[in-house]
C-alpha positions in Angstrom: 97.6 71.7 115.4 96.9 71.2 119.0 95.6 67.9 120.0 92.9 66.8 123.2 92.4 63.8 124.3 88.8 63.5 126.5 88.7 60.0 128.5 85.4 59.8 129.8 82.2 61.4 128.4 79.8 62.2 130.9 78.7 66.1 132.4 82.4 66.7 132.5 83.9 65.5 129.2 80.9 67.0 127.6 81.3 70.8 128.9 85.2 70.3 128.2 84.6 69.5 124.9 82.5 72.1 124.1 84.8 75.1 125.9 87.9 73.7 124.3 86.2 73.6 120.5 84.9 77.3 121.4 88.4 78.3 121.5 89.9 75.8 119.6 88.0 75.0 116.0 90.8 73.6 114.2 92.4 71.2 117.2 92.3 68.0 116.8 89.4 66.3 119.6 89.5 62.5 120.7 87.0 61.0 123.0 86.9 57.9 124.4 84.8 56.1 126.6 84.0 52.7 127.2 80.4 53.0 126.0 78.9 53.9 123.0 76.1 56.3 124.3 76.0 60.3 124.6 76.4 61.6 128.2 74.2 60.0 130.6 72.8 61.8 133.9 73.4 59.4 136.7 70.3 61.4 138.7 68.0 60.4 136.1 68.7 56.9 136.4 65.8 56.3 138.6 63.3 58.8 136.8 64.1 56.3 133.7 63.9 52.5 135.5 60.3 54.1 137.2 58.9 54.8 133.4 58.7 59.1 134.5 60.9 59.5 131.6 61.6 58.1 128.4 65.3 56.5 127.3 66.0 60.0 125.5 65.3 61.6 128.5 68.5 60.7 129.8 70.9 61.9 127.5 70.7 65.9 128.3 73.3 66.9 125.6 71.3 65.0 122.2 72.3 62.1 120.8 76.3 60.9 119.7 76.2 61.7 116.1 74.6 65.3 117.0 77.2 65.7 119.5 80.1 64.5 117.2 79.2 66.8 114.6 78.4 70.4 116.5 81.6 69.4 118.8 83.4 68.4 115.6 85.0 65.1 117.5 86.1 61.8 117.0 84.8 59.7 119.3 86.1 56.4 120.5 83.4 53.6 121.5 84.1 50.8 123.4 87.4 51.7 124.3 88.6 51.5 127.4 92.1 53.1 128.5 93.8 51.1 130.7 96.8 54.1 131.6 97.8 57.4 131.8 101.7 58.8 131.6 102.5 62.3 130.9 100.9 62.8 127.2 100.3 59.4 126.2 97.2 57.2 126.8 97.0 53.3 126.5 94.2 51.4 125.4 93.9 47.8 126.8 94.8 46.6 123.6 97.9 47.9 123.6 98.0 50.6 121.6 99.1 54.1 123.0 98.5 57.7 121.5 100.0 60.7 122.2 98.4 64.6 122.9 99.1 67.6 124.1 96.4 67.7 126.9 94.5 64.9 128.5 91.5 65.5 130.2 90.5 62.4 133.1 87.0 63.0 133.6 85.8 59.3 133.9 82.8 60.3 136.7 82.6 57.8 139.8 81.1 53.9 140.4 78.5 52.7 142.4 80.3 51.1 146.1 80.0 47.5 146.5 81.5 46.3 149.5 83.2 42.8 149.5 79.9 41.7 151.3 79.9 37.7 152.2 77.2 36.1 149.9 77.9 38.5 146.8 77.7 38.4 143.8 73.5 37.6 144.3 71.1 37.8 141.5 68.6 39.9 144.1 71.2 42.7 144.5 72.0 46.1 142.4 73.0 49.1 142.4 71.5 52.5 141.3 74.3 54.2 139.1 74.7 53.7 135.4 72.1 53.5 132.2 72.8 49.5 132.7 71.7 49.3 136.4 68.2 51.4 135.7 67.9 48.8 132.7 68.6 45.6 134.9 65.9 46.8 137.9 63.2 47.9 135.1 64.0 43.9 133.8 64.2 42.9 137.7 60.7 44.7 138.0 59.2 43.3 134.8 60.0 40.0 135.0 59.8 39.4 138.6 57.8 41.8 140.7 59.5 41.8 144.2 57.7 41.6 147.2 60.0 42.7 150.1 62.9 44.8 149.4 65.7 46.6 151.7 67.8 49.5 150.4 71.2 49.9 152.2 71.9 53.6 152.6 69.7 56.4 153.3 70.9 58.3 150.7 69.5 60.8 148.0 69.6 57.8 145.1 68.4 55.4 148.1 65.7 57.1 148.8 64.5 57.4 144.9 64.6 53.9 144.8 62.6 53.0 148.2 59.9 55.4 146.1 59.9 54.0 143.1 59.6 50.2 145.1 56.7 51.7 147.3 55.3 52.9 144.0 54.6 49.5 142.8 53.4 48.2 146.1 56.8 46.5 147.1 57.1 46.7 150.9 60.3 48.8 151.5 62.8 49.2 154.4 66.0 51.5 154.7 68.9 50.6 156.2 71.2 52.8 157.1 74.5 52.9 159.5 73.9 56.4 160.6 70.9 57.8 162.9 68.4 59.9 160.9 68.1 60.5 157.0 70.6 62.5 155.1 73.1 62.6 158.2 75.4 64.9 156.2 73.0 67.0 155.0 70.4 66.6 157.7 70.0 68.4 160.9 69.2 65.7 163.3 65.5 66.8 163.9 65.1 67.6 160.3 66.3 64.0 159.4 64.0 62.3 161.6 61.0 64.5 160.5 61.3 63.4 157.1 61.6 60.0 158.4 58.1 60.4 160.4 56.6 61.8 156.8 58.1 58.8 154.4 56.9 56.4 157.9 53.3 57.7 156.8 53.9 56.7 153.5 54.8 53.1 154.0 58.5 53.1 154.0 60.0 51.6 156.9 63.3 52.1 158.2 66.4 51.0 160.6 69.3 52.6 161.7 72.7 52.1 163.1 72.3 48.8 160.5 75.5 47.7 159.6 75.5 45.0 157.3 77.2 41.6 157.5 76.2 39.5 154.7 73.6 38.6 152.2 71.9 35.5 152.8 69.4 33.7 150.6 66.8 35.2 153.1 68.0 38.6 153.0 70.0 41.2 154.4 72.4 39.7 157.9 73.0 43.3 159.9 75.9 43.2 161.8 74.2 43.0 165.2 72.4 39.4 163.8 68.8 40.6 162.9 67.9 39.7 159.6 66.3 41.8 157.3 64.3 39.8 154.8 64.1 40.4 151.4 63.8 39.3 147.6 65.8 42.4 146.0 68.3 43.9 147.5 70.2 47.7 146.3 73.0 49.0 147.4 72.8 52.6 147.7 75.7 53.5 150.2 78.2 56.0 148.2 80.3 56.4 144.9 83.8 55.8 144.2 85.7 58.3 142.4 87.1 56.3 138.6 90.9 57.1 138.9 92.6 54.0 137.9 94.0 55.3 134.8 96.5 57.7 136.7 96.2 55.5 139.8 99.9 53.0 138.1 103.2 53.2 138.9 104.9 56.0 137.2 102.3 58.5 136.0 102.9 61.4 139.2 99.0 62.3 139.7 98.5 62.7 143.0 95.0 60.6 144.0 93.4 61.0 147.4 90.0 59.8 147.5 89.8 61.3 144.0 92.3 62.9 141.9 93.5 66.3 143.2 93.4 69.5 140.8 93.4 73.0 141.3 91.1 75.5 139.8 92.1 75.1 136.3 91.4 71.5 137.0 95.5 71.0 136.6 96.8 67.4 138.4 100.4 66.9 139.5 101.4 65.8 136.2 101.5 68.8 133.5 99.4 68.3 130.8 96.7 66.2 132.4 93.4 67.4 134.1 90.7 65.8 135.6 87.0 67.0 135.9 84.0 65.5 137.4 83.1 63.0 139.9 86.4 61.6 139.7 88.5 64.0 140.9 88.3 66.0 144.3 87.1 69.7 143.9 87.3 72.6 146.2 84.7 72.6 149.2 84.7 76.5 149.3 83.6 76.3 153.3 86.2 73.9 154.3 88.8 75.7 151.9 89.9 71.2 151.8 89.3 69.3 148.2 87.4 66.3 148.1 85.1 65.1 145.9 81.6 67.2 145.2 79.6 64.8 143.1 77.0 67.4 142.0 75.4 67.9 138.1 75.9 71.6 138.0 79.9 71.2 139.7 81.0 68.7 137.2 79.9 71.0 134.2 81.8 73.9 136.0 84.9 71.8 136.4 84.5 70.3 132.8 84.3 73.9 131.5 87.4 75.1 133.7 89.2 72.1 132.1 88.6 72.8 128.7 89.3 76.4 128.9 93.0 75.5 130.3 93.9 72.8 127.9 93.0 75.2 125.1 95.4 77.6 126.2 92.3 79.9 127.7 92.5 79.5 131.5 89.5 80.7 133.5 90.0 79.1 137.0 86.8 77.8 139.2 87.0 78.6 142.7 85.1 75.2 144.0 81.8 74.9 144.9 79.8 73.9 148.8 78.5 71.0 149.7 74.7 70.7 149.0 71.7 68.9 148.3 68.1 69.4 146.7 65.6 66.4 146.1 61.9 65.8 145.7 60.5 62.7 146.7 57.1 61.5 147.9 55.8 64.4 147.1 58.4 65.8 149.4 61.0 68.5 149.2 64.3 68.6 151.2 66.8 70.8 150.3 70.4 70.7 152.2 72.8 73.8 152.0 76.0 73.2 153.5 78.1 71.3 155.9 75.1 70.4 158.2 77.9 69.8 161.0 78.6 73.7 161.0 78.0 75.4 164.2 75.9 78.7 164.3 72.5 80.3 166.6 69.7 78.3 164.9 67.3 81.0 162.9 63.9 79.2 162.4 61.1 79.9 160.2 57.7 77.9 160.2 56.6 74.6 161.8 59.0 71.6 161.4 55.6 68.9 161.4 53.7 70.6 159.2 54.0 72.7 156.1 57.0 74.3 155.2 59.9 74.9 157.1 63.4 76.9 157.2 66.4 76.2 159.8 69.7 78.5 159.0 72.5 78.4 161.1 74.2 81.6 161.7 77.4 82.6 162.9 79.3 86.1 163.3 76.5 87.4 160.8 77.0 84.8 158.3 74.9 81.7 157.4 76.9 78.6 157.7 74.3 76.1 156.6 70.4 75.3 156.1 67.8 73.2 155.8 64.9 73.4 153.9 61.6 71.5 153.5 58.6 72.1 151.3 60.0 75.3 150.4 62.6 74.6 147.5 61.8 78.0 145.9 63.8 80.5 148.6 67.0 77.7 148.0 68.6 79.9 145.1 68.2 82.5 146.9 69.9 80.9 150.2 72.5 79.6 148.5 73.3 82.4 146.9 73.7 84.7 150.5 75.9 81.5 151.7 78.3 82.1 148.7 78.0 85.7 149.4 79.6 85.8 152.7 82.0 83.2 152.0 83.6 86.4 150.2 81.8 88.9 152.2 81.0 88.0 155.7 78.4 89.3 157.0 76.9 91.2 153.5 73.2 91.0 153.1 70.5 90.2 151.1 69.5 92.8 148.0 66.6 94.1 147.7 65.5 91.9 144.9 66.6 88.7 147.3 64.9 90.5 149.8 61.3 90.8 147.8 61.6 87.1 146.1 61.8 85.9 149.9 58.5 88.0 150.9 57.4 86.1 148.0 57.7 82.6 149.3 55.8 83.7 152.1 58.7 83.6 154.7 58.8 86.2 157.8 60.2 89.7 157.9 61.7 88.5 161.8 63.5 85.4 159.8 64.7 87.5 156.9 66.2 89.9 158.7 68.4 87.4 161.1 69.7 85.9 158.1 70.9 89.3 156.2 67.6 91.5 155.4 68.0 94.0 157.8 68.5 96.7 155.2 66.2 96.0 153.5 63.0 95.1 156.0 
């Protein structure tokens, strides 16, 4: 009898565990995680500290006794494994166990920078179940009045809503130039910055920040930023420490490496989810792709491999979709790629299309107000990744005539056949 060990049960460890019990019913299942909770969608954390959904709303999968009983699992609470070496896994007790395959897929932490003037009461994070439950207690308890999120980033700017939402006077800071710089064109970044401007969101850029100080947020340059809550929205980093020791062989980079059966350096270990770096398919370069849908895929690949069953997944491309303040902004990937610009509808008002094409081939796009035709993009991109140069299908073609979008735009992108 073959046994798995699952460290970690978020997206990933969830999807392994159900592909390796598909193909495994009588193989012995560990999981263990630090907490005692069902998989938890970091996304939803703000949904659930702004009351738009309930607690149960956050746990996708069910509850843990549902889980352990369709997935026919032991599942380990509250314990945290300190190490990783070959087949055996270490608890911080002490105690060590041995299986045949070990899956890492411990997700990623919010960044906190060594800041001067940390720790602070005023400041969080936006990652975990326990930091939407401390900012719904922050909010409860004592209402702010000024707040600053650092990062202009897609959790960022959920919290800056959620703030403005309950009258808090809000300003982003942010070390790059526009919103969304990596998935942003320039002009299409500071469009959506004129939009959330109208809104009451306020904003400052090329804001480094030097230290927190009882009055607020110190930039870098000197100007202070004043506030009376504080979140620290500026990135994730990738939970590897249980492979990162002396004497385990997994190669770690800014997450740890696989290939496409989610394989490390070390036979008989895998990794899945936001801790490990998957393949950017434009780039053909791993790094880390901390997306819902990816992690499932990778969790899926894993578990199909350590039962024996592989099924390898070829990566994924960077990109982005998010509503907020009654705004939608869909990136598509590397927004750094260079291509003719192919433009449909006005950028300052109503909906609006920028692709960037290049030998025939979309490269990236933005999208705003118009989230419907992003399948359908994204799709074409992957496409000719395989293809260059292929075009839309008919059907592609038609759903696209749908959203309204012009013949001229369609068939610059791919439709040419089919306009």
């Amino acid at each position: 009898m073959k046994r798995y060990a699952i460290v970690g049960f978020g997206c990933a460890g969830y999807h392994a565990a159900k592909a390796i019990r598909s193909l495994d019913k009588t193989g012995e299942l560990h999981v263990f995680d630090r907490l005692n909770m069902p998989p938890f969608n970091p996304m939803l954390s703000t949904y659930y500290a702004s009351d738009r959904i309930s607690l149960d709303g956050v746990f996708p999968f069910g509850n843990l006794d549902s889980l352990c009983s369709q997935l026919d699992l032991q599942f380990h609470g509250g314990q945290t494994v300190s190490s990783i070496s070959q087949n055996t896994l270490t608890l911080e007790d002490g105690s060590s166990y041995s299986f045949d395959a070990i899956l890492v897929s411990t997700g990623a932490r919010a960044l906190l920078p060594p800041l001067k003037g940390l720790p602070d009461s005023r400041v969080l994070v936006m990652r975990t179940l326990g930091d939407a439950e401390r900012l719904r207690a922050r909010l409860a308890s004592a209402p702010p009045c000024r707040a600053v999120v650092v990062g202009g980033s897609m959790v960022g700017i959920k919290v800056a809503e959620l703030l403005a939402a309950r009258g808090v006077e809000v300003t982003i800071a942010d070390g790059a130039d526009w919103l969304f710089p990596l998935a942003a064109f320039p002009h299409v970044g500071r469009e959506l910055e004129r939009r959330l401007t109208l809104r009451g969101l306020r904003f400052t850029w090329g804001a480094m920040v030097r230290e927190i100080s009882p009055e607020g947020v110190v930039l870098t340059s000197g100007a202070l930023l004043p506030a009376d809550l504080i979140c620290l929205c500026i990135g994730t980093r990738a939970e590897a420490d249980t492979v990162s020791g002396p004497g385990c062989g997994v190669q770690v980079g800014r997450g740890i490496v696989v290939d496409g059966n989610m394989s490390t350096s070390c036979p008989g270990i895998y990794a899945a989810g936001d801790c490990c770096e998957g393949t950017e398919l434009q780039s053909g370069q791993t790094m880390p792709i901390g997306l819902w849908a990816n992690a499932a895929r990778q969790g899926e690949a894993a578990g199909r491999a350590m039962a024996g069953h592989p099924e390898p997944y070829a990566g994924n491309i960077i990109h982005n979709i998010t509503h907020f303040m009654g705004l939608d902004f869909v990136g598509l990937g590397d927004s750094r790629r260079e291509g003719e610009p192919v433009v449909w509808g006005g950028l300052s008002a109503g909906p609006y299309i920028e692709a960037r094409v290049r030998n025939g081939s979309l490269q990236c796009v933005n999208l705003l107000d118009c989230r419907r035709a992003a399948g359908i993009l994204k799709s074409l991109l992957l496409a000719q990744l395989d293809r260059p140069g292929c075009g839309l299908t008919p059907v592609q073609t038609a759903a696209l005539l749908g959203c309204g979008i012009s013949r001229e735009f369609i068939r610059k992108i791919g439709g040419n056949r089919h306009v």
